[in-house]
N, C-alpha and C positions, 0 to 999 in steps of 0.2 A: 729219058723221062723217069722220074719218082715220082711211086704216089706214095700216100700218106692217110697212116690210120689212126683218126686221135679217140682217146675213150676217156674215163675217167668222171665228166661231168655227173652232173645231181640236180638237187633240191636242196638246198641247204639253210638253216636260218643265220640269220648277219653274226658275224664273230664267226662261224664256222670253216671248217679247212676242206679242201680238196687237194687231191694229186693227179694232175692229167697225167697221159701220158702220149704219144709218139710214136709210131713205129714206118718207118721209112721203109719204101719197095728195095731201094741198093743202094750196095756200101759208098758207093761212089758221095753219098749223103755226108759221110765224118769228113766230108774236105772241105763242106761248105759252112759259111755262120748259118746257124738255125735261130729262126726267132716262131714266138707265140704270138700271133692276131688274135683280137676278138672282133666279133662284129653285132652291136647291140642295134634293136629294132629302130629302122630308122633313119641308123648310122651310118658311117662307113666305116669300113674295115681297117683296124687301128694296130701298129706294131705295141705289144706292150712288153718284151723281151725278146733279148736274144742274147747268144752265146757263139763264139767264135768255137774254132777244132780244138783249140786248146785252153779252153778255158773261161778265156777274159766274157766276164755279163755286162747288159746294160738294162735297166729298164725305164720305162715310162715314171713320168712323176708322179702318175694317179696309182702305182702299184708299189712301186719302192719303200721298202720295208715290211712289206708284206708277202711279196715272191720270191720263189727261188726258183731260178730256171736250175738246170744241167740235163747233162746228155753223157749215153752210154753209146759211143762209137762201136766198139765190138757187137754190140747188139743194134745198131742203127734206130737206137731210141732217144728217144727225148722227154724230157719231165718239167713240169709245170707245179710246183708244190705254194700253193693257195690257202695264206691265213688270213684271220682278222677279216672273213669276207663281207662288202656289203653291198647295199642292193643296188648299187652304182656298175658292180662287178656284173651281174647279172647281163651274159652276152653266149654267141656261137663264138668257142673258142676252136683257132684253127693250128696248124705248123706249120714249116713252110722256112725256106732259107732268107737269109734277112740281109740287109736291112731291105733286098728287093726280092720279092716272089718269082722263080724264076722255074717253076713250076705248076701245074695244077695243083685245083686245092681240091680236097678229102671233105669229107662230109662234115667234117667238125663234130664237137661233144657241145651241149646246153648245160651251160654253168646259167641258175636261177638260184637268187638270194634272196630268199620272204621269208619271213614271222607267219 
């Protein structure tokens, strides 16, 4: 089992940046694809990046060009770097290996994008 501790989230207003971040219970984590969920009121729980052990990203089309995922294996972390935010973003953002969850999820960080 790995759990997962994401922080990072805010307040933010639209145009603004955040940096989640990740930190995975064991290394056993740098072998898997990690991806970023969010999950907005109402919704369901959406992949909107991930990133393979070595590198290779993908993301969601409502994110692309505005995210950067990466990941620090050594450190069994993961990063989420969030520009151009708007209020569409506004969700419980989770981690979690991708493109299937084969773990419990952590508590998530509250990314909220208002004026």
């Amino acid at each position: 089992q790995v759990q997962f501790v994401e922080s990072g989230g805010g307040l933010v207003p639209p145009g603004g940046s955040l940096r989640l971040s990740c930190a995975a219970s064991r290394s056993i984590f740098a072998i898997y694809q990690m991806g970023w969920y969010r999950q907005a009121p109402g919704k369901q729980r959406e992949l909107v990046a991930s990133i393979t052990p070595g590198g290779s990203t993908n993301y969601a089309d409502s994110v692309k060009g505005r995210v950067t995922i990466s990941r620090d294996n050594a450190l069994k972390t993961g990063y989420l770097q969030m520009n151009s935010l708007k209020p569409e973003d506004t969700a419980v953002y989770y981690c979690n290996s991708a493109p299937r969850s084969v773990w419990g999820w952590g508590q998530g960080t509250q990314v909220t994008v208002s004026s």
